[in-house]
DSSP file (Angstrom, degrees, kcal/mol; ACC not computed):
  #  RESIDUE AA STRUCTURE BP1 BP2  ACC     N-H-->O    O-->H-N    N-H-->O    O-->H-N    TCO  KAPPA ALPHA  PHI   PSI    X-CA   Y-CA   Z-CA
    1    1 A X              0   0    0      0, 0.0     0, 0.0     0, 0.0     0, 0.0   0.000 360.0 360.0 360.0 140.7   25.8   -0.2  -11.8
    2    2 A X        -     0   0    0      1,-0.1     2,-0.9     0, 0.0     0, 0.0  -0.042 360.0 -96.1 -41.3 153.5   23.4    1.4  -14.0
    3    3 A X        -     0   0    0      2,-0.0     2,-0.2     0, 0.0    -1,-0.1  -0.933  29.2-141.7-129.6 136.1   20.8    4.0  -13.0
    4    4 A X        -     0   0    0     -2,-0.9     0, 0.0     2,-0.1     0, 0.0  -0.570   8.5-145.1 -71.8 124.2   17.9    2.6  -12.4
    5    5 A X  S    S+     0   0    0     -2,-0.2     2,-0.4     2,-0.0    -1,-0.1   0.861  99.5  38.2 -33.3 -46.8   14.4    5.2  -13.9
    6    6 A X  S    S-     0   0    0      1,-0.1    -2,-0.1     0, 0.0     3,-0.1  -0.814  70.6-151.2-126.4 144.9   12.8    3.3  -10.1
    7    7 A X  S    S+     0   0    0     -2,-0.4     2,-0.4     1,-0.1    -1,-0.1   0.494  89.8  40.3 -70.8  -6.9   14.2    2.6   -6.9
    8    8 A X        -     0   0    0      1,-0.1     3,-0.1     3,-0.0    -1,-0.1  -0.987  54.6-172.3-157.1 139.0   12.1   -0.1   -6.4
    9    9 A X  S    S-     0   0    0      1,-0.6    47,-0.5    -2,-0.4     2,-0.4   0.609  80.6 -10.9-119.5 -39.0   10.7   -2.9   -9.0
   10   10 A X        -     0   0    0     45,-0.1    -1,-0.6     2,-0.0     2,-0.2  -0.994  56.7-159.7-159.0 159.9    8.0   -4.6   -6.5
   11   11 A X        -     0   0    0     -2,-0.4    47,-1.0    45,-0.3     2,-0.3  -0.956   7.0-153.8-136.0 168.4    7.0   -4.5   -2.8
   12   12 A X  E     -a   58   0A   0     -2,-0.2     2,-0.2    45,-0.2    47,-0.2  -0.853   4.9-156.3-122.0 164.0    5.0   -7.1   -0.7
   13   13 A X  E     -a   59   0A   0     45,-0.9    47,-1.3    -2,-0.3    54,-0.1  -0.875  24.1-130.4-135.0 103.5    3.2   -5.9    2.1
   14   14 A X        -     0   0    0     52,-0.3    46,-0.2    45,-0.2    47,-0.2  -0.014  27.1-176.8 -29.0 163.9    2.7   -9.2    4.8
   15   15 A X        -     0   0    0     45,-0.3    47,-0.2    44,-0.2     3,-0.2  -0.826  32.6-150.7-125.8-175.4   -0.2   -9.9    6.1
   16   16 A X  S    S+     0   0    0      1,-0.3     2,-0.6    -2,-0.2    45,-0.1   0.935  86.5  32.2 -99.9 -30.6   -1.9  -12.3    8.4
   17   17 A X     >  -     0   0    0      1,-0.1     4,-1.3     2,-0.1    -1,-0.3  -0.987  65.4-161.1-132.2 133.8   -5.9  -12.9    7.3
   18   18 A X  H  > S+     0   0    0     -2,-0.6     4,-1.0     2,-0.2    -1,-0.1   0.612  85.5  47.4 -77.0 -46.7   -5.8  -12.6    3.9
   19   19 A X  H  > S+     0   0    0      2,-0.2     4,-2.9     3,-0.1     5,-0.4   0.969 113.9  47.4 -62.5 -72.5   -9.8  -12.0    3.5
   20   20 A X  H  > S+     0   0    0      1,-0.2     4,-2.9     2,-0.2     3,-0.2   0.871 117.8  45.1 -46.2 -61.6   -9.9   -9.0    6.5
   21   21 A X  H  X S+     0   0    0     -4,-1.3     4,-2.3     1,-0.3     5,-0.4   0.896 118.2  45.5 -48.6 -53.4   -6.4   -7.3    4.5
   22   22 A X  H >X S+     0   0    0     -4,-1.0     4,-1.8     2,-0.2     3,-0.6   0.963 115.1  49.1 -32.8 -65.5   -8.4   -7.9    0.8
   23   23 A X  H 3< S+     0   0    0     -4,-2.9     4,-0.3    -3,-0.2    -2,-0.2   0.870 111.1  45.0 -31.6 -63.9  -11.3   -6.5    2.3
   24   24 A X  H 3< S+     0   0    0     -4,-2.9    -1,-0.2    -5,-0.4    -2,-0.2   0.685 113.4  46.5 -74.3 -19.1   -9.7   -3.4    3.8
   25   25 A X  H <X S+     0   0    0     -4,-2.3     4,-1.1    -3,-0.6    -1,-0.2   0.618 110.2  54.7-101.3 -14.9   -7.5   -2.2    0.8
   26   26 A X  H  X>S+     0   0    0     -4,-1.8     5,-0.8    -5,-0.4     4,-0.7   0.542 110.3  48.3 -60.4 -16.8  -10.2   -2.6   -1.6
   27   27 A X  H  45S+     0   0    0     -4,-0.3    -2,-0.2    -3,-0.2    -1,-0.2   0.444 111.4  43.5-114.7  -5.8  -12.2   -0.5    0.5
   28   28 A X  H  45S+     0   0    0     -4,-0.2    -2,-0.2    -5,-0.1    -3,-0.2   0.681 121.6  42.3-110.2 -55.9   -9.9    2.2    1.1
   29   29 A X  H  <5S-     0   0    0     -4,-1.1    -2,-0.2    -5,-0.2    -3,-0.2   0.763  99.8-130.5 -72.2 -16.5   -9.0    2.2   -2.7
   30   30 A X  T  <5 +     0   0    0     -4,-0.7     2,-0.3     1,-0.2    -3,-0.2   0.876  66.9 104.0  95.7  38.4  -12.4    1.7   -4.0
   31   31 A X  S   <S-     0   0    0     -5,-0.8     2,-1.6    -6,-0.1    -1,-0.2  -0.959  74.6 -97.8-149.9 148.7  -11.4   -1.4   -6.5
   32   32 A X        -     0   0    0     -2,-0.3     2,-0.4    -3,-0.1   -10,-0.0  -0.685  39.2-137.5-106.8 123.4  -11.6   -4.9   -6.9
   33   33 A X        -     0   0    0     -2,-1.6    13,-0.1   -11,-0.2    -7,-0.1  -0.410  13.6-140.3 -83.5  93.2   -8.5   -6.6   -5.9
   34   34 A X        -     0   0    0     -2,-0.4    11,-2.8    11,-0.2    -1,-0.1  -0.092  12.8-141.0 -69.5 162.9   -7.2   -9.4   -8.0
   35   35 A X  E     +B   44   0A   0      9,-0.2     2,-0.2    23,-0.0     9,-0.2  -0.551  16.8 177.7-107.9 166.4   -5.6  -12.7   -6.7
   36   36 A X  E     -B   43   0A   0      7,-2.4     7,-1.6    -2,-0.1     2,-0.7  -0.848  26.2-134.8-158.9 131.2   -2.9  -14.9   -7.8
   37   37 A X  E     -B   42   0A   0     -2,-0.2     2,-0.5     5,-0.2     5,-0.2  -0.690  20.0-179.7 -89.9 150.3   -1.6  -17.7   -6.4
   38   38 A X  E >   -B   41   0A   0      3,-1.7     2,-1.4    -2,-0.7     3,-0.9  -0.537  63.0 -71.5-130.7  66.0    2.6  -17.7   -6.2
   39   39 A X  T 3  S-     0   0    0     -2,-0.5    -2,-0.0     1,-0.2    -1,-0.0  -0.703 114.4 -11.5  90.9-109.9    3.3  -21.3   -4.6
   40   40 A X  T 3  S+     0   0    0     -2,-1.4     2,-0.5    23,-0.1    -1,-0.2   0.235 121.9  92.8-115.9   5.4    2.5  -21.4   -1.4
   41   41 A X  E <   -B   38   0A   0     -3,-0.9    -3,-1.7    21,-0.1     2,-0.7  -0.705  60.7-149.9 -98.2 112.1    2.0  -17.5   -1.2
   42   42 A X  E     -BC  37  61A   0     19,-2.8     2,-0.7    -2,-0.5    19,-0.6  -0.626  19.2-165.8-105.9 158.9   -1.3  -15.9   -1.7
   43   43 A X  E     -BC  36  60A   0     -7,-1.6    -7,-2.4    -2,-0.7     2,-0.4  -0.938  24.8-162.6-143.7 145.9   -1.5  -12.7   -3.1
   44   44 A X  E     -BC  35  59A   0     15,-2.1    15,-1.5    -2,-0.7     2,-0.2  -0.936  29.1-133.3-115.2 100.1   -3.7   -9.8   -3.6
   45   45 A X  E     - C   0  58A   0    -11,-2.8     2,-0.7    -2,-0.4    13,-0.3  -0.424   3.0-147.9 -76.3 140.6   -2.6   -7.3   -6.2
   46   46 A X        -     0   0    0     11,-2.4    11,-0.5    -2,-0.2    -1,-0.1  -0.768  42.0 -99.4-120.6 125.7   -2.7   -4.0   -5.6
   47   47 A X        +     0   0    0     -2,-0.7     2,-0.2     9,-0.1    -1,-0.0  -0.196  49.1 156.7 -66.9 133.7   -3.6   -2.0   -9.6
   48   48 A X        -     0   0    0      6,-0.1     2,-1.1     8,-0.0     3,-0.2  -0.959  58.0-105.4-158.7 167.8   -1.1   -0.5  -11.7
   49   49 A X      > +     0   0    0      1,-0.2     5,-2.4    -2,-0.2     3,-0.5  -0.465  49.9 166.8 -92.1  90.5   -0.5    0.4  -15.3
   50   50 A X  T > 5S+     0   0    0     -2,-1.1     3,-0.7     3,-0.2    -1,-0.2   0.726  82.4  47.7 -51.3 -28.3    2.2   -2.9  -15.8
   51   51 A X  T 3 5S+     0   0    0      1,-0.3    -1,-0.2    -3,-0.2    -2,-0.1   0.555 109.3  57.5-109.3  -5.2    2.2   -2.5  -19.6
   52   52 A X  T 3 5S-     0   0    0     -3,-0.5    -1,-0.3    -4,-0.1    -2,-0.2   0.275 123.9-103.0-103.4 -20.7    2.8    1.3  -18.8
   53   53 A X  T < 5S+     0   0    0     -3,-0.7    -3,-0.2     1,-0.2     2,-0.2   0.912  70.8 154.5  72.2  48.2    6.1    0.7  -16.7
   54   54 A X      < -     0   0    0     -5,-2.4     2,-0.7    -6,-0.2    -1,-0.2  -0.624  44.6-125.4 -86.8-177.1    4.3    1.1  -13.5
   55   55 A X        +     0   0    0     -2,-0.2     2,-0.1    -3,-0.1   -45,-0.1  -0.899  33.1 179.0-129.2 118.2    5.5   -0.4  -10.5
   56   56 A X        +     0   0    0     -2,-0.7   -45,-0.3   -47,-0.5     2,-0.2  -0.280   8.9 179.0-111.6-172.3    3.0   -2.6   -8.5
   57   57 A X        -     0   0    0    -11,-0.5   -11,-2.4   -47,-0.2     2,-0.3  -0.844  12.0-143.4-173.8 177.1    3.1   -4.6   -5.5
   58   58 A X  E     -aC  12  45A   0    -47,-1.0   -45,-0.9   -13,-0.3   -13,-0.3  -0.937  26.2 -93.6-169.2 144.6    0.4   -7.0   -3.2
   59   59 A X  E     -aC  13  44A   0    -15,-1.5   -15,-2.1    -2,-0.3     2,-0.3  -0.471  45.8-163.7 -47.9 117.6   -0.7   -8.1   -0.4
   60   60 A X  E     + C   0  43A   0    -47,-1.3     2,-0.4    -2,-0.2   -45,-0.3  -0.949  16.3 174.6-125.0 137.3    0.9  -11.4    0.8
   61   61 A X  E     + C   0  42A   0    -19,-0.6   -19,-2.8    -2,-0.3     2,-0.3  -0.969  31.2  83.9-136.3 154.4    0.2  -13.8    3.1
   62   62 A X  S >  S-     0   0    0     -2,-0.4     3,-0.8   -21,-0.2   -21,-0.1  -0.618  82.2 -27.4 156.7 148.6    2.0  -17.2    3.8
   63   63 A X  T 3  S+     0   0    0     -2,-0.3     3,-0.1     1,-0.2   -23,-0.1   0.592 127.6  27.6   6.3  95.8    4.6  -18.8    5.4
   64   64 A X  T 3  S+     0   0    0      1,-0.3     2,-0.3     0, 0.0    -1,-0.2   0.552  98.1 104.9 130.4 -25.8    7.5  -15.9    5.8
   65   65 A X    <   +     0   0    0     -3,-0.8     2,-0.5   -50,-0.1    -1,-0.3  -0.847  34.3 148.3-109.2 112.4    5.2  -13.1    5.9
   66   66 A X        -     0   0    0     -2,-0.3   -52,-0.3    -3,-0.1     2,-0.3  -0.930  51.0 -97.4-150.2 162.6    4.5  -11.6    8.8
   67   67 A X        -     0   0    0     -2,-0.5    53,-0.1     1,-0.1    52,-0.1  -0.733  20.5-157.6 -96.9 148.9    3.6   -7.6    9.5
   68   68 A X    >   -     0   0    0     -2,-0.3     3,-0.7     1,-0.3    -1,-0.1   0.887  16.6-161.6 -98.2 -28.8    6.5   -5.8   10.5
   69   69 A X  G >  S-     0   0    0      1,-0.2     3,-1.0    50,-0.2    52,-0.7  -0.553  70.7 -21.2  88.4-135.1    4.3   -2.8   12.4
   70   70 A X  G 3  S+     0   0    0      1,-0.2    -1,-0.2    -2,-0.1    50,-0.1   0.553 135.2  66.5 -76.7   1.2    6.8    0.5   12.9
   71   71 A X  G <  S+     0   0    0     -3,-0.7    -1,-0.2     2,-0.0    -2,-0.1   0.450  87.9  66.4 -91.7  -6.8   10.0   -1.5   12.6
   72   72 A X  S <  S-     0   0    0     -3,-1.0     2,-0.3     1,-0.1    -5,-0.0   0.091  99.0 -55.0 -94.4-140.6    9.9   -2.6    9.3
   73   73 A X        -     0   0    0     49,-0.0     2,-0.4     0, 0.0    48,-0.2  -0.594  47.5-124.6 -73.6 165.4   10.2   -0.6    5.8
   74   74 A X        -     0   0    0     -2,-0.3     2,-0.5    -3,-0.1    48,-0.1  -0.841  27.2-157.7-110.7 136.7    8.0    2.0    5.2
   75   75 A X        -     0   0    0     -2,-0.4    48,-2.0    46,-0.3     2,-0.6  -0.961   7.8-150.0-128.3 108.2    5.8    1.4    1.5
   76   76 A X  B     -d  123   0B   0     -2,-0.5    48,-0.2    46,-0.2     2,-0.1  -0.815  13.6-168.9 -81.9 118.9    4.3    4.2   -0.1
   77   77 A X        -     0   0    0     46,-5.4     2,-0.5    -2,-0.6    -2,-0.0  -0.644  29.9 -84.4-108.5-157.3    1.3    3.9   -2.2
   78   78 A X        -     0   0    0     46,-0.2    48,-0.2    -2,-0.1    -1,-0.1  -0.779  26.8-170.8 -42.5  95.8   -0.5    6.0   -4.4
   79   79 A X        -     0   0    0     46,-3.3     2,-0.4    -2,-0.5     7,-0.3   0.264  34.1-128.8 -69.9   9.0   -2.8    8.3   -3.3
   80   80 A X        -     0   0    0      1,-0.2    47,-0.4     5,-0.1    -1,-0.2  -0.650  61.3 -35.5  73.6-140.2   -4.3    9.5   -6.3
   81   81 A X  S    S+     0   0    0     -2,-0.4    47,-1.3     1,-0.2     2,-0.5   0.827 140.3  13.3 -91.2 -54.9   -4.7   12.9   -7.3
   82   82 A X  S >  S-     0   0    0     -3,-0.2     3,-1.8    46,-0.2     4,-0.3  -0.870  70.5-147.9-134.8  95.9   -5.4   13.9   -3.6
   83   83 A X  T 3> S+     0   0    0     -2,-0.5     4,-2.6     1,-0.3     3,-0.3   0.500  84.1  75.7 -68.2   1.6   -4.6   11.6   -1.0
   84   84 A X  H 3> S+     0   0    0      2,-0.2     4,-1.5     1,-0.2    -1,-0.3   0.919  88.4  68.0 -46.5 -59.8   -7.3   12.6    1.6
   85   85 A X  H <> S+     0   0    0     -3,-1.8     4,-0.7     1,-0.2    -1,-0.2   0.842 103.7  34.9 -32.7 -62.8   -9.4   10.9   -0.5
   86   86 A X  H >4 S+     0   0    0     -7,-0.3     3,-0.6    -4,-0.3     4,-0.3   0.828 116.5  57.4 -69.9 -57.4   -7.9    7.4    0.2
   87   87 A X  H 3< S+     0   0    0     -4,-2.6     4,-0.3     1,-0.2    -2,-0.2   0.332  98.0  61.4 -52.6  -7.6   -7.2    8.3    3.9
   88   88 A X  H 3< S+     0   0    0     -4,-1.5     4,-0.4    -3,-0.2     3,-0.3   0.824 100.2  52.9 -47.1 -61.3  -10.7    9.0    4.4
   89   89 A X  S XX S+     0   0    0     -4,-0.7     3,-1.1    -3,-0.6     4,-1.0   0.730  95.7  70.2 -54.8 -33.1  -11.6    5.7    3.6
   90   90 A X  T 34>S+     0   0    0      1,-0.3     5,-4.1    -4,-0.3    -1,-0.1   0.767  90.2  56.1 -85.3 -25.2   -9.1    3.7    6.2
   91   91 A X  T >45S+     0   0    0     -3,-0.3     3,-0.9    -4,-0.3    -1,-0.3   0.885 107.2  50.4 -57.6 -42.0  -10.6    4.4    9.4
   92   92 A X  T <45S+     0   0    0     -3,-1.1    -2,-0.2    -4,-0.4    -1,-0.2   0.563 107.5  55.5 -89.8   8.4  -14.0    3.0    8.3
   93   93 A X  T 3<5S-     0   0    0     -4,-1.0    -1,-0.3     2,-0.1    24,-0.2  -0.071 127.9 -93.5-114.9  52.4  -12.4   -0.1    7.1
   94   94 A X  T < 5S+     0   0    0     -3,-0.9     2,-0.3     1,-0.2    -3,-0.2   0.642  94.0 106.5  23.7  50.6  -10.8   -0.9   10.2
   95   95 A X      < -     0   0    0     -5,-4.1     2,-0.5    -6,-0.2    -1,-0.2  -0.753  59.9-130.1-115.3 171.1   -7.3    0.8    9.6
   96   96 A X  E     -E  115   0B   0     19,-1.0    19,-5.1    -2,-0.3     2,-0.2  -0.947  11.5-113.2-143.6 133.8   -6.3    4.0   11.4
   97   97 A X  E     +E  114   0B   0     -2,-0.5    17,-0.3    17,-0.3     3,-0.1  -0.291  29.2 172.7 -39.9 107.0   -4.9    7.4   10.6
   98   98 A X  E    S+     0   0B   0     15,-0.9     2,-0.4    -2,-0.2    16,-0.2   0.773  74.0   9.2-103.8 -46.1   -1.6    7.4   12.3
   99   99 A X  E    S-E  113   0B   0     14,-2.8    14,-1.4     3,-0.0    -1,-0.2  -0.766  75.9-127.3-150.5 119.8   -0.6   11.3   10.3
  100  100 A X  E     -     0   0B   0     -2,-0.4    13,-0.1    12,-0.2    11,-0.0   0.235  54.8 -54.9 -48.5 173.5   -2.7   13.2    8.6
  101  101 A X  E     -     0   0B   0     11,-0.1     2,-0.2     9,-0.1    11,-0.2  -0.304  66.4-165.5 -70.4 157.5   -1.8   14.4    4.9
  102  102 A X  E     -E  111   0B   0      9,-1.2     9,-1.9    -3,-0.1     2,-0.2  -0.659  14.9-117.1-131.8 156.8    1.0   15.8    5.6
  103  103 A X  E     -E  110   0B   0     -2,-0.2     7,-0.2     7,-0.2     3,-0.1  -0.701  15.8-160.0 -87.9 162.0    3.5   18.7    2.9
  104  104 A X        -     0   0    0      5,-1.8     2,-0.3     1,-0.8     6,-0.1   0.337  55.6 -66.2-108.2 -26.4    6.7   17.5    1.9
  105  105 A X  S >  S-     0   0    0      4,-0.8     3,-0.9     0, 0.0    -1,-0.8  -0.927  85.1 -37.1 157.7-164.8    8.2   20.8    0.9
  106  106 A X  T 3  S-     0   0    0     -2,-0.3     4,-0.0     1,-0.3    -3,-0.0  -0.619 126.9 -11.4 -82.2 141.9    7.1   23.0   -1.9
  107  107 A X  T 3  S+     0   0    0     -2,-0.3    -1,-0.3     1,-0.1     3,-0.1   0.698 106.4 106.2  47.4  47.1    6.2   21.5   -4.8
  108  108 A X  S <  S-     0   0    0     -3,-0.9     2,-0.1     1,-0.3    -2,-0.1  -0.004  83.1-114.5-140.9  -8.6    7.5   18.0   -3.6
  109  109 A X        -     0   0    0     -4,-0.3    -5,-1.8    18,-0.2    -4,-0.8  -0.505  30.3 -88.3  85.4-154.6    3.9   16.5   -2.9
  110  110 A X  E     -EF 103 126B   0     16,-0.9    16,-1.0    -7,-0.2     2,-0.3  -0.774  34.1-151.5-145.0-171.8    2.4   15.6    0.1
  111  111 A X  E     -E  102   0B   0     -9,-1.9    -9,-1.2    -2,-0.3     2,-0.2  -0.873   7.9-170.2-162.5 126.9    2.2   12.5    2.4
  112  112 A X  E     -     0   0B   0     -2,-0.3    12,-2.3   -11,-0.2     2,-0.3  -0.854  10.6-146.2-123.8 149.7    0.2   10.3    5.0
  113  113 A X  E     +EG  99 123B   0    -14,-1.4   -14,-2.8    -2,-0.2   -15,-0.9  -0.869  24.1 155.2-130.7 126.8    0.6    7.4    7.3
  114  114 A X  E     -EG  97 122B   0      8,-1.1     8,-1.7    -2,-0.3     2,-0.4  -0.694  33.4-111.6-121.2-175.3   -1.7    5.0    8.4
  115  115 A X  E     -EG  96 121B   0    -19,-5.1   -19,-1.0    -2,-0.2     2,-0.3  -0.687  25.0-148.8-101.2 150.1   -2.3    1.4    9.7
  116  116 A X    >   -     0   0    0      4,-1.5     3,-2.1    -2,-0.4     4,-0.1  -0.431  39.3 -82.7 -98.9 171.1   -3.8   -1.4    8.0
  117  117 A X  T 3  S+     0   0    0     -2,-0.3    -1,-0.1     1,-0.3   -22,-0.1   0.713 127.5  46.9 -16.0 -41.3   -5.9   -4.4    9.2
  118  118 A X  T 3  S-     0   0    0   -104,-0.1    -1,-0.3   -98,-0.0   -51,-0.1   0.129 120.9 -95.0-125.6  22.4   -2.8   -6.2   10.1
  119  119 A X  S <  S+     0   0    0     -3,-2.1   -50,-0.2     1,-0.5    -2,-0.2   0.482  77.3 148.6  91.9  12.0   -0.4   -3.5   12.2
  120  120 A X        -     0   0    0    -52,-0.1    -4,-1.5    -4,-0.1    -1,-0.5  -0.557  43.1-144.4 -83.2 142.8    1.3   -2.8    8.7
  121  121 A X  E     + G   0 115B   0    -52,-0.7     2,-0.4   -48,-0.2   -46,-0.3  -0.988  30.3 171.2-104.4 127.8    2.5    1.0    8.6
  122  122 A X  E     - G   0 114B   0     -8,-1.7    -8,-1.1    -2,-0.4   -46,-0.2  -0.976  21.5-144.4-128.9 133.1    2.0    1.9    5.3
  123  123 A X  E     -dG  76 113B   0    -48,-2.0   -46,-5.4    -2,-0.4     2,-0.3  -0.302   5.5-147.7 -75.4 175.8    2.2    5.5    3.8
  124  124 A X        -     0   0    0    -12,-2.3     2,-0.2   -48,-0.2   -46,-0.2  -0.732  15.5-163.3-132.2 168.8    0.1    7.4    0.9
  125  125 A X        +     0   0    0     -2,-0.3   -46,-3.3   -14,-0.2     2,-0.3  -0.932  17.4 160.0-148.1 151.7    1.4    9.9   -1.4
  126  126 A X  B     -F  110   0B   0    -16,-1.0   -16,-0.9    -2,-0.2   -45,-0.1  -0.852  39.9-138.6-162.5 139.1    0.1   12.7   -3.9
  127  127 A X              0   0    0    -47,-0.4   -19,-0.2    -2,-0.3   -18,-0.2   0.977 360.0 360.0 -54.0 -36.1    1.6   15.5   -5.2
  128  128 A X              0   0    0    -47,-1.3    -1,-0.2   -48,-0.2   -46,-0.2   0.513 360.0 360.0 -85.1 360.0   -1.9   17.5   -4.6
């Protein structure tokens, strides 16, 4: 096999009302959250520089989709420069702080987890 630049090409992150989930990651990321429909799957994209090689991902909900809570994989997003920032937000959009930002070792960034709308545990990152 080749080596891959990413581990990872896309993520989904489940959820169960589609509106509350929109709501709440727009409000913790401060953006407005474009849609797509994919079948029978609706999906909320969560921004990243595609034409850039970044590597996005979206909210999904439909048939199949379900939140996995602490059992499932763990999704990092992007915290920005300084993910406090972003974790600030999640409590007043009905998520909760499950660990504050958190070091990763020296010069390795740093890290949070909290829950979303719909029992997802989702982590942040930022180097700062």
């Amino acid at each position: 096999m080749e080596f891959a630049k990413n581990s990872i090409s896309w993520f989904e992150i489940p959820v169960v009302d589609f509106e509350r989930a929109k709501t709440f990651y727009q409000a913790i990321f401060d953006y407005e959250m474009p849609e797509m429909q994919m079948d029978a799957i609706r999906m909320g994209i969560l921004l990243h520089d595609r034409d850039g090689g970044g590597i996005g991902g979206a909210i999904c909900h439909g048939e199949g989709y379900a939140p996995s809570g602490h059992n499932g994989p763990k999704v990092y997003l992007n915290g920005g420069a300084d993910l406090n920032i972003v974790l600030g937000r999640v409590d007043a959009a009905g998520g909760k702080q499950l660990l504050p930002k958190t070091p990763i070792g020296e010069n390795m960034g740093h890290f949070a987890f909290f829950n979303d709308t719909e029992g997802n545990v989702v982590g942040l990152y930022s180097m700062e």
